[in-house]
C-alpha positions in Angstrom: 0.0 0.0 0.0 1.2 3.3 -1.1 1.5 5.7 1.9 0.0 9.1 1.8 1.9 12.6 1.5 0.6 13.3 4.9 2.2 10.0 6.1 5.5 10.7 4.8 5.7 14.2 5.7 5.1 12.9 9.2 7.6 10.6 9.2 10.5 12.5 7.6 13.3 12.5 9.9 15.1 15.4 11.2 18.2 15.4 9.4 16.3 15.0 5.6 17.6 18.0 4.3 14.4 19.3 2.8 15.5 22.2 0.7 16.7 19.9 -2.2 13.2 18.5 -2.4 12.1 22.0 -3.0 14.9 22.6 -5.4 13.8 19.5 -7.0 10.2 19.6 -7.5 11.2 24.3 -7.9 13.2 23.4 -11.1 11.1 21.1 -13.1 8.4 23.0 -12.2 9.9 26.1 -13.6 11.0 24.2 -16.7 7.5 23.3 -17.0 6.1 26.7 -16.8 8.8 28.1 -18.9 7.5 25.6 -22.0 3.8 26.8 -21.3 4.9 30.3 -21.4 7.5 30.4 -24.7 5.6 27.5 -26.7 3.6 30.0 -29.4 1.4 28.3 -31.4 0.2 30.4 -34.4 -1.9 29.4 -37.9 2.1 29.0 -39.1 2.8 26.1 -36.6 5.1 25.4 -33.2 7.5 28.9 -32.8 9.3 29.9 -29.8 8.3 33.5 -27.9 12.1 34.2 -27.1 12.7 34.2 -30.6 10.0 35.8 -31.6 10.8 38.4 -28.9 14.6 38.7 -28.6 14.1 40.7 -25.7 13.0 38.3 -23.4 15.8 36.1 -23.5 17.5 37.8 -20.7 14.9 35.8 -18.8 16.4 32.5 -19.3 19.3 33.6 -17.0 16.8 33.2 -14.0 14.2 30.7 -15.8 16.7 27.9 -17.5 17.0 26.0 -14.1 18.0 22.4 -15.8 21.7 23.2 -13.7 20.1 23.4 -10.1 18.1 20.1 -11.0 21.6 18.5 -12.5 22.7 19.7 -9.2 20.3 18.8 -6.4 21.1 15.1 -8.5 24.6 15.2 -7.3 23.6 15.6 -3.8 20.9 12.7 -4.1 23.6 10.5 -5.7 26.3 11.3 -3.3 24.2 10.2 -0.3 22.1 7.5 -1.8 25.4 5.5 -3.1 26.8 6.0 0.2 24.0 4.9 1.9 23.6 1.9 0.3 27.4 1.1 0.2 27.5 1.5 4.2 25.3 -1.3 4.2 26.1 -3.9 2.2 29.1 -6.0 2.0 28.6 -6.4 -1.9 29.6 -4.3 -4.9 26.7 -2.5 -4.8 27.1 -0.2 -8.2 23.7 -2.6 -9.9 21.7 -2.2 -6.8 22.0 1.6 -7.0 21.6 2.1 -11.2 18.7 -0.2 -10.6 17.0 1.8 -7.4 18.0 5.0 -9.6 16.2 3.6 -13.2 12.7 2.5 -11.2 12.0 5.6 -10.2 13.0 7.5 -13.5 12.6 5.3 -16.4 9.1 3.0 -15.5 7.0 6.7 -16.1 9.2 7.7 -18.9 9.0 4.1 -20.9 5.3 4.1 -20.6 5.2 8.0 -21.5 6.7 6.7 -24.8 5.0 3.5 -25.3 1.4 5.2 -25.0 2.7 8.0 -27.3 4.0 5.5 -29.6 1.1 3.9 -29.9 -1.0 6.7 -30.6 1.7 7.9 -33.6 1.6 5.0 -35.0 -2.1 5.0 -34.6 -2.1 8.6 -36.2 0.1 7.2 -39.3 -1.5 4.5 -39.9 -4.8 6.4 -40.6 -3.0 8.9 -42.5 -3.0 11.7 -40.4 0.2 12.5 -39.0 1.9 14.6 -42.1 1.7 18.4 -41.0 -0.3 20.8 -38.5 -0.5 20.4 -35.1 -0.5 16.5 -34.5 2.8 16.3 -36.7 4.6 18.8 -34.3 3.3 16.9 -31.6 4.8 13.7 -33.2 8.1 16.0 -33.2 8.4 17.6 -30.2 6.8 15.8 -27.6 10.0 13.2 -26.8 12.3 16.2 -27.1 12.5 17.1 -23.4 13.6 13.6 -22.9 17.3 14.5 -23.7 17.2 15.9 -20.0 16.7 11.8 -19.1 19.0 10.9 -20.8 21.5 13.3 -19.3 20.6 12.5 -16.0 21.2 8.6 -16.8 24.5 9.5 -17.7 25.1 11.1 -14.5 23.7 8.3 -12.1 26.1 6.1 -14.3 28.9 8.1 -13.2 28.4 8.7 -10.2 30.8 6.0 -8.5 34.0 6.7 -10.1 33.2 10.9 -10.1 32.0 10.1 -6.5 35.7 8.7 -5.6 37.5 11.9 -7.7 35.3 13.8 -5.4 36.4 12.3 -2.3 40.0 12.3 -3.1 40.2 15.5 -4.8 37.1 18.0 -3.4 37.1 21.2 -5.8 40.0 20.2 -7.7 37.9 17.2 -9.9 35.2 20.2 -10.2 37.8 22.1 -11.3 39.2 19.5 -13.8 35.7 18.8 -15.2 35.5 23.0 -15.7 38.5 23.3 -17.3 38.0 20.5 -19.9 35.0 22.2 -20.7 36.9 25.6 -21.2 39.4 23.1 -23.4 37.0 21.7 -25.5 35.6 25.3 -26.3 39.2 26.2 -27.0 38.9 23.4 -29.6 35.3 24.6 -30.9 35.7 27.8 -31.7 39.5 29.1 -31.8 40.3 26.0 -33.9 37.4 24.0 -35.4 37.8 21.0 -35.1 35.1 18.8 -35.3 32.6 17.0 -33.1 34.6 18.1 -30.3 31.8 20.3 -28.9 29.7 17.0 -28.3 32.1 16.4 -25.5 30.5 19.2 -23.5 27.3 17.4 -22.8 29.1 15.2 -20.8 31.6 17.5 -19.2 29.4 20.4 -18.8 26.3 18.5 -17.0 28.7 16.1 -15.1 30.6 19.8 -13.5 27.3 20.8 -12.5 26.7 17.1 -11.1 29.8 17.5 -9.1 28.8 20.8 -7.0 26.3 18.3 -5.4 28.4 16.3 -4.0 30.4 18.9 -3.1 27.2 20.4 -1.3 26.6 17.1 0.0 30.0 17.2 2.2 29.3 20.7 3.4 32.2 22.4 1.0 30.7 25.5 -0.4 31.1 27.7 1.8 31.0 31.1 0.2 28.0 30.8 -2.4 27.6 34.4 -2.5 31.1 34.4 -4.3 30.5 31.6 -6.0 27.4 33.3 -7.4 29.1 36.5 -8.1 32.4 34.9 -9.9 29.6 32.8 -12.4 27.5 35.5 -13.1 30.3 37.3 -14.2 32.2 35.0 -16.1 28.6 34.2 -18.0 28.6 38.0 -18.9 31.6 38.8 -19.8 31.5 35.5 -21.9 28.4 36.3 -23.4 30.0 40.2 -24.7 33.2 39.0 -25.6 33.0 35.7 -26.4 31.0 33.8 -29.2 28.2 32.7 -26.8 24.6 33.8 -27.3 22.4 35.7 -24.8 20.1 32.9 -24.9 20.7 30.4 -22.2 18.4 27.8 -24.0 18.3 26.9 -27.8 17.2 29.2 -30.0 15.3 28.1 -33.8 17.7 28.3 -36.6 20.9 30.0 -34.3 24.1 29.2 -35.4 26.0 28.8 -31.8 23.5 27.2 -29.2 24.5 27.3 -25.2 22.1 24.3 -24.8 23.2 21.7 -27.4 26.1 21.1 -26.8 26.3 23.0 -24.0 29.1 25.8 -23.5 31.3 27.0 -20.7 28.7 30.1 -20.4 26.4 27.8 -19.3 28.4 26.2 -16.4 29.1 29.7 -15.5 25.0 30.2 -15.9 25.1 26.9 -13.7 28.0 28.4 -11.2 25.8 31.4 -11.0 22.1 29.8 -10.3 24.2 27.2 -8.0 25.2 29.9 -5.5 22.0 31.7 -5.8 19.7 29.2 -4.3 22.5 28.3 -1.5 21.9 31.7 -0.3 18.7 31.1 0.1 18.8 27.4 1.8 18.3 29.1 5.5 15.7 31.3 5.0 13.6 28.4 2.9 14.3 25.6 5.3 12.4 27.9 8.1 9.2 27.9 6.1 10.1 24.2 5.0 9.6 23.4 8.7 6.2 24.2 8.8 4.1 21.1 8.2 1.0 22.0 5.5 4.7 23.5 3.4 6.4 20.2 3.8 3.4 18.3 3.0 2.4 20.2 -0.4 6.5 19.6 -1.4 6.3 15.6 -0.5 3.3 15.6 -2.3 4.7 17.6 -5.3 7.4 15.6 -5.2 6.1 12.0 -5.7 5.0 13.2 -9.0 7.2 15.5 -10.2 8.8 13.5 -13.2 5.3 12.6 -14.0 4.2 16.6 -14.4 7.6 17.2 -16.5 7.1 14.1 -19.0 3.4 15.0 -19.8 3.3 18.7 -19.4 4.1 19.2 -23.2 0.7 16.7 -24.1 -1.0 18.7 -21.7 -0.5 21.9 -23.5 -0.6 20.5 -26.7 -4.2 19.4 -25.8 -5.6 22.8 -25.2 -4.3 24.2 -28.5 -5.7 21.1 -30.0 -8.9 22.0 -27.9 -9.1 25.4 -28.9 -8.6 24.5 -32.6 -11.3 22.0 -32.5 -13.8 24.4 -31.0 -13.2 26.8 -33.5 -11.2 29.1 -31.7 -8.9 31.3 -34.0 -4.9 31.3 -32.8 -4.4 34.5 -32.6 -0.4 35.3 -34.2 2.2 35.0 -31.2 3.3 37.4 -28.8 0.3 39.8 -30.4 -1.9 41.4 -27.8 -4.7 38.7 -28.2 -2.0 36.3 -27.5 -0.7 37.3 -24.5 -4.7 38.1 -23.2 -4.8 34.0 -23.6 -1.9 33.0 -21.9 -3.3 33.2 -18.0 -6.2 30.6 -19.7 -4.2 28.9 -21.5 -1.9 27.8 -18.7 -5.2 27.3 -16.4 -6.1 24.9 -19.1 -2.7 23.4 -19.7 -2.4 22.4 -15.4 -5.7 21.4 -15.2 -5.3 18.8 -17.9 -1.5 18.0 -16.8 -3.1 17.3 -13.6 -5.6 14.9 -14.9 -2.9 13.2 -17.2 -0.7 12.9 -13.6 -3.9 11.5 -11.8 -3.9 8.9 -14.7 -0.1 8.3 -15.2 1.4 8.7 -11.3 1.2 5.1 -10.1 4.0 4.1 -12.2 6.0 7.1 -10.6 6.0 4.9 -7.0 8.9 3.7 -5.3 9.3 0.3 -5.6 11.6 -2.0 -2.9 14.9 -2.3 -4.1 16.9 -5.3 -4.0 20.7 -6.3 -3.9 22.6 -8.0 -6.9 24.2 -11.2 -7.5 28.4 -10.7 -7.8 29.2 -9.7 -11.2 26.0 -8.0 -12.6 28.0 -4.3 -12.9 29.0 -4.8 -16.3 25.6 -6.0 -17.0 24.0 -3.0 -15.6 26.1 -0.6 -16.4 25.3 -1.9 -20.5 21.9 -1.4 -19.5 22.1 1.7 -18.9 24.5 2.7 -21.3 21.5 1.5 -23.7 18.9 3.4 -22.0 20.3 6.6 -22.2 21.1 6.1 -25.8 17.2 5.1 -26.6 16.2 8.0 -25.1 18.8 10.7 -26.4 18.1 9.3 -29.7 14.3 9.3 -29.3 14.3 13.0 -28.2 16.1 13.4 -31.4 14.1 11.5 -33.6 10.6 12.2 -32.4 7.6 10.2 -33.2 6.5 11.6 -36.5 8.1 9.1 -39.5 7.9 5.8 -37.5 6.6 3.7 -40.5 9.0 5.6 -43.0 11.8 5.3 -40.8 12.8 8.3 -40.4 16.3 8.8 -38.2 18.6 11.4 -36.8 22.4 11.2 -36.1 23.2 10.1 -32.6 27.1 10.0 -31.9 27.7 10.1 -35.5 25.2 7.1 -36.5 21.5 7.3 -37.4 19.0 6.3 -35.3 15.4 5.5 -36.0 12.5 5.9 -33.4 11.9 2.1 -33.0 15.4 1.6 -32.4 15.6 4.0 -30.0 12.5 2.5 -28.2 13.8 -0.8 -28.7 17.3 0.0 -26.7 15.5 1.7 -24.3 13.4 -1.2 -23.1 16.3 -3.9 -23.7 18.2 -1.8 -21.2 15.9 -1.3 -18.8 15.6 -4.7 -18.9 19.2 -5.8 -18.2 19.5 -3.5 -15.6 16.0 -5.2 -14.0 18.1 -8.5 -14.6 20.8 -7.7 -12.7 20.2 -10.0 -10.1 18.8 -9.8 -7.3 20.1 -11.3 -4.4 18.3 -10.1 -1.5 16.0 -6.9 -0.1 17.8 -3.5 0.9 16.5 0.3 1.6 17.9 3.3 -0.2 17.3 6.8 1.1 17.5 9.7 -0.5 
């Protein structure tokens, strides 16, 4: 029996440190709002706002939040791992991918499998070509590169975990300077495909300040926020970074994919930012209805962020069926619909959470057999390829197999499905030996 919000608010113990679970369920729920907000559906198709209003991208250096997530994940890693190594006399490295995958991939593989089977529902009847159910097809798996990342992270948590411990800042440090490196490499001499190292070394920085927070070692955020904000600025005037600290349509250099060194100092920036606040939020955190609205937000968090695209694509979808004329984005009329729109758009991301949550539940987690690592570390190698590649593919061409590049090699949307689930599965398989709890 699944115990209530209520029930586990109660029983939290006093040292939980509850301000990451508000970090947590504070970031996606900004990303969600910021997709409601900058999504701007016209008689033309999908567009983005910031684009369409260059002016507002200066927003994105308070509203692109994906660091502090990739961030309160390095904390969550850092004591989880330990945790369960304290208590078993086994290599524990499956036990923890596999505690890490239940919660994360079991909502995401059936967010694809239902949306799967309603493209290739769609196709099949011959309706999935162009307007508004053919951007669907295309952009509803894209915010699942953010999974994918996150994979990769609890993959490497172990061996980042050790640098950590032997080295504190310094293997931060090391992880910031390659980034700088590979920059170097980008744009002073071209050479090619060497941005794509980025996504690793940017994310897996920003992963290592969590563990770093986990052990008590920054100190000083206010400088820390200062010396990122600064270094994002001045490499943002001087430097060939955009304003933008999320993808813009058809720019030529993109902070987001792959990401740059502005964005870590974005990252440094937001990073110090909300430690400031960590005292002044764990006093309200204290009091119980608080706690009990973030437990509760929390046990469906990834839930909200996979379906919060459907849900918004449903009230455009709504409001075309009904008649109601799109009005062109960022016009007056626009903006006079946005407060309904994103009434709609929770109200139906609400009833698609109601519908979708149960597979969000933490389930027991066991210990593995000797020797299932490598098995489970394959698994998830797989898994985060599926679903990097299916964000990149999207859903629309699944019976003309269409593909996009993925580590220099195409990639169709089945195939990216299909390594998904045979990943999830080998990490499932990776023997279980006998019953354990995990925290955090």
């Amino acid at each position: 029996m699944t115990a209530s919000a209520r029930d586990m608010a109660t029983a939290t113990p006093a040292s939980r440190d509850r301000y990451v679970d508000l970090l947590r369920v504070g970031s996606l729920g900004t990303v969600v709002l910021g997709h409601w907000l900058t999504a701007a559906v016209g008689g033309d198709g999908i567009g983005n706002l910031l684009a369409l209003v260059p002016g507002l991208q200066t927003l994105t250096w308070v509203l692109q939040v994906m660091p502090v997530f990739f961030f309160v994940g390095g904390f969550s890693h850092a004591l989880s791992y330990r945790s369960l190594a304290r208590r078993s006399d086994r290599p524990v490295y499956a036990a923890f991918l596999r505690a890490r995958l239940r919660r994360l991939l079991r909502p995401t593989l059936v967010f694809v499998l239902v949306w799967a089977a309603a493209a290739l529902a769609v196709q099949l009847a011959g309706l999935g070509g162009g307007g508004l159910g053919g951007a669907a097809l295309r952009l509803v798996t894209q915010p699942l590169w953010f999974i994918g990342i996150y994979l990769a992270m609890v993959a490497f948590t172990p061996p980042l975990l050790r640098l950590h411990e032997r080295w504190g800042w310094a293997a931060f440090a090391g992880l910031a300077a390659s980034a700088a490196a590979v920059d170097v490499l980008r744009f002073a001499f071209g050479v090619p495909y060497a941005e794509f190292l980025n996504f690793a070394l940017v994310w897996l920085a920003v992963h290592q300040l969590g563990f770093l927070r986990a052990d008590g070692r920054i100190r000083r955020p206010a400088a820390l926020a200062a010396a990122g904000l600064a270094g994002a600025v001045l490499l943002v005037a001087y430097g060939p970074y955009p304003l933008s600290m999320v993808g813009m349509p058809g720019e030529k250099v993109s902070n987001m994919a792959p990401p740059t060194l502005a964005l870590l100092a974005h990252g440094l920036w937001l990073v110090g930012a909300v430690q400031l606040l960590a005292r002044p939020a764990g006093a309200w955190l204290d009091r119980p209805r608080v706690w009990r609205g973030v437990v509760a937000a929390n046990g469906v968090a990834m839930t909200a962020f996979l379906w919060h695209l459907t849900a918004m694509l449903g009230v455009y979808g709504a409001q075309l069926a009904l008649g109601i004329a799109l009005p062109a984005p960022a016009s007056a009329a626009w903006w006079a619909q946005v407060p309904v729109r994103i009434v709609l758009a929770a109200a139906l991301a609400g009833a698609l959470v109601a519908l979708f949550r149960r597979f969000e539940a933490p389930a027991a987690v066991t210990a593995p057999d000797p020797g299932s690592g490598p098995r489970a570390a394959l698994g998830i190698t797989l898994c985060l390829l599926g679903v990097l590649g299916l964000s990149m593919t999207g859903l629309g061409g699944l019976l003309e197999g269409h593909s996009a590049t993925l580590i220099a090699l195409p990639v169709t949307a089945p195939a990216a499905i299909g390594m998904a689930l045979g990943g999830w599965l080998l990490v499932e398989r990776s023997g279980p030996a006998r019953r354990v709890r995990l925290r955090g």
